[in-house]
SEKOLRO-34603 format. One record per residue (C-alpha): x, y, z. Coordinates in steps of 0.25 Angstrom, whole numbers, plus 5000, padded with zeros to 4 digits. Last residue first. Layout:
N
XYZ/...
// end
This chain:
817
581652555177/581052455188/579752455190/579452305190/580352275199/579352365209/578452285208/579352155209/579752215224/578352265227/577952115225/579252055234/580352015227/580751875225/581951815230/583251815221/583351735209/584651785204/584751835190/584851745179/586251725172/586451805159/586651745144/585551635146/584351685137/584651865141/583351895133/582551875146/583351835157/582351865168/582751995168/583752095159/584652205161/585352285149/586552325150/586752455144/587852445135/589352485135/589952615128/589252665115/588552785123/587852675131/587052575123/585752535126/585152645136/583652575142/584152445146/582952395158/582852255151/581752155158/581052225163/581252305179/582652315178/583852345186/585152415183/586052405194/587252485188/587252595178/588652625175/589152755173/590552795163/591652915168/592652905161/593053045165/592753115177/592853255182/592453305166/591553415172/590253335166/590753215173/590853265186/589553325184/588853205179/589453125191/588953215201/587653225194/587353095196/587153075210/585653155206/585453055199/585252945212/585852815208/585152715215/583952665206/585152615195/586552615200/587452715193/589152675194/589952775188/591152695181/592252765180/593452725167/594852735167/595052765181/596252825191/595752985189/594452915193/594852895208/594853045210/593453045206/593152925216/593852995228/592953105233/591753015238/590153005237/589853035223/590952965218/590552835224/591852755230/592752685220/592752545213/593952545203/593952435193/595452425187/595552355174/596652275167/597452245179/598952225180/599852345175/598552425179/598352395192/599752465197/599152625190/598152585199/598952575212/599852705209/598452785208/598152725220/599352755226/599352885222/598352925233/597152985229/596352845234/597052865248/596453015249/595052975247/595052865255/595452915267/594952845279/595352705273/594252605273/595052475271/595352385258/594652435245/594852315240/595752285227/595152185218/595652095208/595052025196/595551935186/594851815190/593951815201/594251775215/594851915216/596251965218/596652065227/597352175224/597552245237/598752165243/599652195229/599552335230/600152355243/599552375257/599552475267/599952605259/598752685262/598252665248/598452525248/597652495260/596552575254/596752495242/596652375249/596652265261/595852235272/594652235262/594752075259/593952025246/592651975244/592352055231/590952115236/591552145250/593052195243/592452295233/591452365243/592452475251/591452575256/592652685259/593852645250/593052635237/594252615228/594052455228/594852425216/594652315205/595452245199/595352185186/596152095176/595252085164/594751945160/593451985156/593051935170/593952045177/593252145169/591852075174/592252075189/592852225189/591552255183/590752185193/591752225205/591452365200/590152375199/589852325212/590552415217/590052545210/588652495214/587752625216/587852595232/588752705234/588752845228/588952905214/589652795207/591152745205/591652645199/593252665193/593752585180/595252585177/595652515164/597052455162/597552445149/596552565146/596152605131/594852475132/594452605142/592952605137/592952465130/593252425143/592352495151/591252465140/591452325140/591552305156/590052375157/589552265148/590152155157/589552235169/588352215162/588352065161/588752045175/587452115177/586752005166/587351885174/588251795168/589451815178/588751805189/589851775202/590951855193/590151965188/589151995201/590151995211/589152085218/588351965222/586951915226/586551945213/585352045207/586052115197/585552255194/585952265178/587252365176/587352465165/588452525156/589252645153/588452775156/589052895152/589152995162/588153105161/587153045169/585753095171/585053055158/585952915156/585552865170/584052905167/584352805156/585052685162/583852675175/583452715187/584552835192/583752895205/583353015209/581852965208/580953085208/580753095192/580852945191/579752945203/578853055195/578852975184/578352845191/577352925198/576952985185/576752835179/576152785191/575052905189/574952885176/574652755174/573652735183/572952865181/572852835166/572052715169/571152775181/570952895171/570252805160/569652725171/569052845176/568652895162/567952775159/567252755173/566852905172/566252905187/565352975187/564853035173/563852895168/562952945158/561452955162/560252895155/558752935151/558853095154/557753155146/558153215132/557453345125/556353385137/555553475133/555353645133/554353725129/553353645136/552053605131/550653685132/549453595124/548653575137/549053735140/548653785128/547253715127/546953775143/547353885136/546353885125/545253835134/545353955143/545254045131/544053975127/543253985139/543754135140/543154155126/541854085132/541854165144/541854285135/540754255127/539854205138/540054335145/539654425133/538554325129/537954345143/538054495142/537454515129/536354445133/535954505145/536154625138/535254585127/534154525138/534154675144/533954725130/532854645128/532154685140/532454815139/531854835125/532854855115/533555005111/534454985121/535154895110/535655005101/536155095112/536954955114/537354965101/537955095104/538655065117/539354955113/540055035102/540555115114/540855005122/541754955110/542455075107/542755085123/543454965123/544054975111/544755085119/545154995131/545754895123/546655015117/547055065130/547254935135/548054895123/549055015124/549254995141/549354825139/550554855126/551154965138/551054875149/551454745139/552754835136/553054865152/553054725155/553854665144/554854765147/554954725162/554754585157/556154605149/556854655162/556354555171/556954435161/558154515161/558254505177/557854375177/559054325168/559954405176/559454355191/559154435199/557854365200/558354225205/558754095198/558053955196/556553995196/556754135193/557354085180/555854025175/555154135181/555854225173/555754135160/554154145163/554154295165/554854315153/553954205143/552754285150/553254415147/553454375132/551954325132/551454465136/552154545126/551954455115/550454465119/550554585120/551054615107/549854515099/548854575107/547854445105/547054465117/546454325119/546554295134/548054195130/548554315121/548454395131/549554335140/549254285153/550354345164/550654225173/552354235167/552454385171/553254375182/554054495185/553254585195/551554565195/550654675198/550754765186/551054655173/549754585180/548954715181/549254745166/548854605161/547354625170/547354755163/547554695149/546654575152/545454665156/545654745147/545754625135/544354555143/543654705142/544054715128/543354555126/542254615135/542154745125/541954655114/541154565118/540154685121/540254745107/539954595101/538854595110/538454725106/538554705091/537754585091/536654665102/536654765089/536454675078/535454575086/534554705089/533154685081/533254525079/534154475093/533054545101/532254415100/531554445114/531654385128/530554385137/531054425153/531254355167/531654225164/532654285151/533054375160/533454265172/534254185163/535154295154/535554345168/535954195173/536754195159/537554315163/537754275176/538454155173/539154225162/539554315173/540154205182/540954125169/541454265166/542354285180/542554125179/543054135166/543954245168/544554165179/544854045172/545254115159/546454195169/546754045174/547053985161/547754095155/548654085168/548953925166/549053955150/550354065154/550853945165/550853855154/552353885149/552853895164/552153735166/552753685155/554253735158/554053675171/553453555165/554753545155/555753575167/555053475175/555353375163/556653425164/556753385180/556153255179/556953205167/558253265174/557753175187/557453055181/558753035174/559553085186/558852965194/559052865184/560452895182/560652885196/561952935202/561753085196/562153185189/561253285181/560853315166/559953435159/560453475147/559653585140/559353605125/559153755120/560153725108/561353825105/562253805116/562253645117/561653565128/561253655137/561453635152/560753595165/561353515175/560553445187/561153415199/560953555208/559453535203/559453385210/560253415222/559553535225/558153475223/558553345231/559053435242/557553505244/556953365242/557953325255/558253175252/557953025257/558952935255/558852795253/559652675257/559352515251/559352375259/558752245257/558952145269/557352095268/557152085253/556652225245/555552205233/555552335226/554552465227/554652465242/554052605247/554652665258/553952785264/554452935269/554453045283/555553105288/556253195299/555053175310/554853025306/554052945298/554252825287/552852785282/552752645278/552552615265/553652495266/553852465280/554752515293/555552455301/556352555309/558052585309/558052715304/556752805304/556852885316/558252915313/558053005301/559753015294/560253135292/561253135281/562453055273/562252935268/562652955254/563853035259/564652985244/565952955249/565352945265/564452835260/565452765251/566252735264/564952685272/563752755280/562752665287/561452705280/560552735291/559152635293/557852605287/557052465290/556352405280/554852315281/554052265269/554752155264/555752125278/556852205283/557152295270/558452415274/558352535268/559552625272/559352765274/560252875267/560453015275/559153085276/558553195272/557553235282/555953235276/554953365278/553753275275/552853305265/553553255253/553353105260/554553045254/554252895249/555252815247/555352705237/556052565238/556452475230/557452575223/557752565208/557352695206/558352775213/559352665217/560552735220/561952655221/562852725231/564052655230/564752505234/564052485247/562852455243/561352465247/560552535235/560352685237/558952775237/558752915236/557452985240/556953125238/557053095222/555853035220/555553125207/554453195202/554653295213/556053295209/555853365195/554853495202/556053505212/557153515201/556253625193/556353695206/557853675209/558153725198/559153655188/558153655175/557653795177/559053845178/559453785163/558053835160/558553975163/559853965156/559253925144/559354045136/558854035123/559654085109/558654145099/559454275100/559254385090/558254455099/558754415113/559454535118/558054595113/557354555126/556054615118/555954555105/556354415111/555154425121/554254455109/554754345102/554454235113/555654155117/555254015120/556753935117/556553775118/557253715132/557353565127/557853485139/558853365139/559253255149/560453205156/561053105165/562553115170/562852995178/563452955192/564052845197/564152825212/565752765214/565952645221/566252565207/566852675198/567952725209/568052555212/568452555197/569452685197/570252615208/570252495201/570752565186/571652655194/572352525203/572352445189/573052585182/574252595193/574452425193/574652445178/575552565178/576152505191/576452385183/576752445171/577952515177/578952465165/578252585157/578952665164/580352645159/580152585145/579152705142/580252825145/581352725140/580452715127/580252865127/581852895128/581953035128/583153105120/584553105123/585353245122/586853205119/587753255131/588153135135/588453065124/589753125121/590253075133/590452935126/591652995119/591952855110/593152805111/594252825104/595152885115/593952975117/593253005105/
// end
């Protein structure tokens, strides 16, 4: 306590907490920039979306089934345990430019067409009315895009696309352009020739005269790049052996056609590698069958001539037994003869060519039913056909390739060794069986010649007729295995609709909408955070250290007589407010002495003065008030007093006390101008005069109001505070710079001033109440400004109608903290 009041400065030091609502109060008062920020987004982000060229996602599924062979698996045994299937391969099969060129051959692809608008490039693809017709012959030039023009039903004209703004953004009509063919007539099924390109126009739509369209005739070796670069390949999950295959593209139509064409290549490909052992088989029968269908031939022309020339007998009776056993001897060593032959025929094969194995025929497919070579055989196949497979996207040095070449180098040397053993052994039945022939032909020579000739001719007919009948039905059994062959592989989804990826109309608005709020919401903070200036009541509480007594409402009169001229007006009010707590601050003093000071000139120390002079007067206090500010005297110009005369006249000893009071036109107040600009202010206002002419005021006033110079900008003001009661530091909202704060702050953290109280003048609003503090450290009140009389009924006097503002003007109203 402090002569029983209450120690205000107490609540200086206590720790205040954020205030959320002033927080949300105070910017949330911008919603008109808020809302003007996210319309600008939301219309910016719907022309983005209306002259942008969409583009969708479309994607089908393969089913890549796992054709490991046991025998492969025994010998890679890295892999024994495994049952995992890499797809890598066909991953690299499916974005080869190879497979890609087999897709767009089904395709009509080489030519692009555009609709006539000058929004975005719209593709027609197969909704054009017109075809063009590439002649694959002809080495075409790509060209830039050509405009389509109709002149009459059957005759158009072609010309050069004139490039516009969107052009250049998307370089649609960029390229070389064919001069010989621009600007001629020419007709539908015409044929359109000139040294850099040669195609037809076919009209699959009705077009009127006026009609107009662009195409753009592509580079087939660019359209294979573009195409295989686009496509994406990928697994759907990590345990299944299910491929993705999906592209971009402006034309959902398009990019449906062209995934279903390329996995439907894959699935021919695929076809065509599985039949390529059956192909082989077939031609091997083919040429076996010519080589005995030529001796048969001979056989039976043999068989033709003996029976013209000579008697046949009925030797079947006496020697059917042993020409039986010789034919069946004979067959025999032909079939061991067909396996030699097969044998050495393998080994040459394996000799002379390098890595690919996939022509080789396997045994199984000739009828030698070796169960181990076989598995031998067919693994080297299944290697030879997944080298061939990679070498189609990737080269020899390659990893994979290489540990494909190391497991058909084992393959190889094992079917040597397997071929080696059963040569050996083939060729030793051989020898059993030509011996046993032997005897039963000692047997036969036993007939007459004649017979036996017919026997041998016999013999030898039935032997080639046999075998071109197992070689007739061997053909027939793989021509049945290739008609019933299928692909390992199939097709799981096709591609049937695309989903929409650019541009995410959803997200975009999304991120238009929170754009627009925060980035005027971060400029706004990043202003307050630049802006040196005080704004409102509490950014003023959390730099100042002084306590702060009361606030004053921006008055928007013609007058700085404010209080006497409008005396029921809401600022007059305030300055009513700011009289109750001085008084009841010094209600101790018989005469109270109140200086107004501020940091530095313009923040309405004056002003303030002759307002609060004015109210204490009106309480029917006899007031005077003193112009201390002896270098920018103000007090006499807003009073309408003389300035000949004053304090500075008094102070140097040229006039007398009773010339430099001078009464007012209003009642119980008095004024003492500041009078001439001395040189020396400073020292004059030290004098003891001044003290001796204050001490005079107090036998016959009740308040002295003291207007002096800014303490931030001269020397006098704290020595005039030694003569007040009370100091009233003067803040003026969006004028005060913080930084002019700390002098005060440091003056009274150091105990240099005493009764020391700020008062927050010029308060303006943007709503209708801007009160953020309440009350004030139990002394006075916030006073609390309000517009267009709401809530006040008929207590204040409405505020002057003055012009109205410009648009930027209310605008910026509207913003005010």
């Amino acid at each position: 306590m402090i002569d029983g009041k209450v120690d205000i400065t107490k609540f200086q030091d206590e720790v205040k907490p954020i205030d959320i609502k002033y927080y949300l109060i105070k910017y949330s008062r911008y919603w008109p920039l808020y809302v003007t920020s996210i319309f600008l987004g939301l219309i910016v982000t719907f022309l983005f979306h209306r002259y942008s060229v969409e583009e969708y996602d479309v994607q089908g599924s393969i089913l890549i089934k796992q054709n490991s062979s046991p025998e492969m698996r025994i010998l890679d045994r890295s892999n024994i345990f495994s049952g995992a299937y890499n797809l890598e391969n066909d991953i690299l099969m499916l974005t080869s430019k190879n497979l890609a060129a087999d897709a767009l051959s089904k395709l009509h692809f080489n030519v692009s067409y555009f609709a006539s608008t000058n929004i975005k490039e719209v593709e027609l693809y197969d909704q054009s009315p017109i075809y063009v017709e590439v002649d694959p012959a002809f080495p075409q030039m790509e060209m830039g895009e050509i405009t389509f023009t109709m002149l009459s039903d059957e005759e158009f004209i072609l010309t050069q696309e004139e490039s516009g703004f969107f052009d250049f953004l998307n370089a649609k009509a960029a390229g070389p352009m064919d001069e010989a063919i621009l600007n001629k007539p020419f007709k539908f099924e015409e044929e359109i020739v000139s040294d850099k390109s040669s195609f037809r126009i076919h009209k699959k739509k009705n077009l009127s005269p006026g009609d107009k369209l662009s195409f753009i005739v592509h580079n087939q070796m660019n359209v294979i790049d573009d195409y295989s670069r686009a496509i994406s390949v990928k697994p759907i999950n990590s345990y299944g052996t299910v491929l993705q295959v999906s592209m971009m593209t402006k034309v959902v139509e398009k990019g449906r056609d062209y995934v279903n064409a390329l996995m439907d290549s894959y699935i021919i490909y695929n076809l065509k590698e599985k039949n390529q052992i059956t192909e082989n088989t077939l031609n091997f029968l083919d040429e076996q069958l010519h080589i005995v269908e030529d001796s048969l031939k001979s056989a039976e022309r043999k068989i033709l001539n003996f029976k013209v020339e000579n008697k046949l007998l009925d030797i079947n009776s006496e020697f059917g037994g042993v020409l039986s056993n010789m034919n069946s001897l004979e067959e025999q060593v032909q079939n061991i003869d067909f396996q030699l032959q097969y044998y050495r025929s393998l080994q040459t094969y394996l000799i002379e060519k390098g890595k690919d194995y996939s022509d080789i025929l396997a045994p199984s497919l000739v009828g030698i039913d070796d169960g181990l070579l076989n598995g031998l055989v067919g693994s080297l196949i299944d290697i030879s056909l997944q080298r061939r497979k990679l070498l189609a996207v990737v080269n020899e040095i390659h990893p994979d390739v290489i540990e494909l070449d190391e497991q058909i180098t084992k393959l190889r040397e094992n079917i040597f060794e397997n071929i080696n053993n059963l040569v050996s052994n083939t060729e030793n039945r051989k020898k059993q069986a030509l011996a046993k022939l032997e005897l039963e032909d000692q047997e036969f020579s036993k007939l007459p010649k004649a017979e036996s000739d017919f026997v041998s001719l016999n013999r030898e007919f039935k032997l080639r007729e046999n075998l071109y009948n197992y070689l007739l039905e061997k053909r027939a059994e793989a021509g049945i295995a290739r008609a019933s062959n299928i692909s390992d592989n199939s097709v799981l989804d096709y591609a049937r609709r695309g989903s929409l990826i650019f541009p995410k109309k959803a997200q975009n608005y999304g991120l238009a909408f929170g754009l627009g709020l925060f980035i005027p919401l971060a400029l706004l903070l990043a202003y307050h955070y630049l802006n040196n200036k005080v704004v409102d009541q509490v950014q003023l509480k959390n730099v100042l250290r002084i306590p702060l007594l009361g606030t004053i409402g921006y008055s928007t009169k013609d007058t700085n007589l404010l209080v006497q001229e409008h005396p029921k007006s809401m600022v007059t009010e305030s300055f009513r407010s700011l009289r109750s707590a001085l008084f009841y601050i010094s209600s101790e003093k018989k005469c109270k002495r109140i200086l107004v000071t501020s940091s530095v000139s313009g923040e309405g120390k004056t002003f303030v003065s002759i307002n609060l002079a004015s109210a204490i007067a009106l309480s029917g206090k006899k007031t005077i008030l003193l112009g201390l500010d002896l270098r920018r005297p103000k007090i006499s110009e807003y009073l309408g007093v003389e300035n000949q005369t004053g304090l500075s006249n008094y102070l140097v000893g040229k006039a007398t006390r009773e010339e430099i009071v001078v009464p007012t036109v209003f009642d119980n107040l008095f004024v003492v101008p500041s009078g001439p600009v001395p040189p020396n202010p400073a020292e004059l206002l030290l004098k003891d005069k001044m003290n001796q002419l204050l001490e005079s005021f107090e036998e016959e006033f009740d308040v002295v109001v003291m207007d002096t110079p800014p303490i931030g900008l001269v020397s006098e003001t704290m020595d005039l505070m030694r003569f007040s009661d009370v100091n009233l530091y003067i803040v003026r909202q969006d004028y005060t710079h913080k930084r002019y704060l700390l002098m005060i702050n440091d003056l009274y953290a150091n105990d240099q001033v005493d009764n020391i109280y700020a008062v927050f003048n010029g308060m303006k609003a943007g709503l209708d109440v801007y009160d953020f503090g309440g009350y004030n450290y139990g002394y006075g009140y916030n006073y609390s400004y309000m517009r267009k009389d709401a809530y006040t009924g008929s207590y204040y006097d409405k505020e002057d109608e003055r012009k109205s503002p410009d648009w930027l003007s209310k605008l910026l109203a509207k913003f005010r903290v």
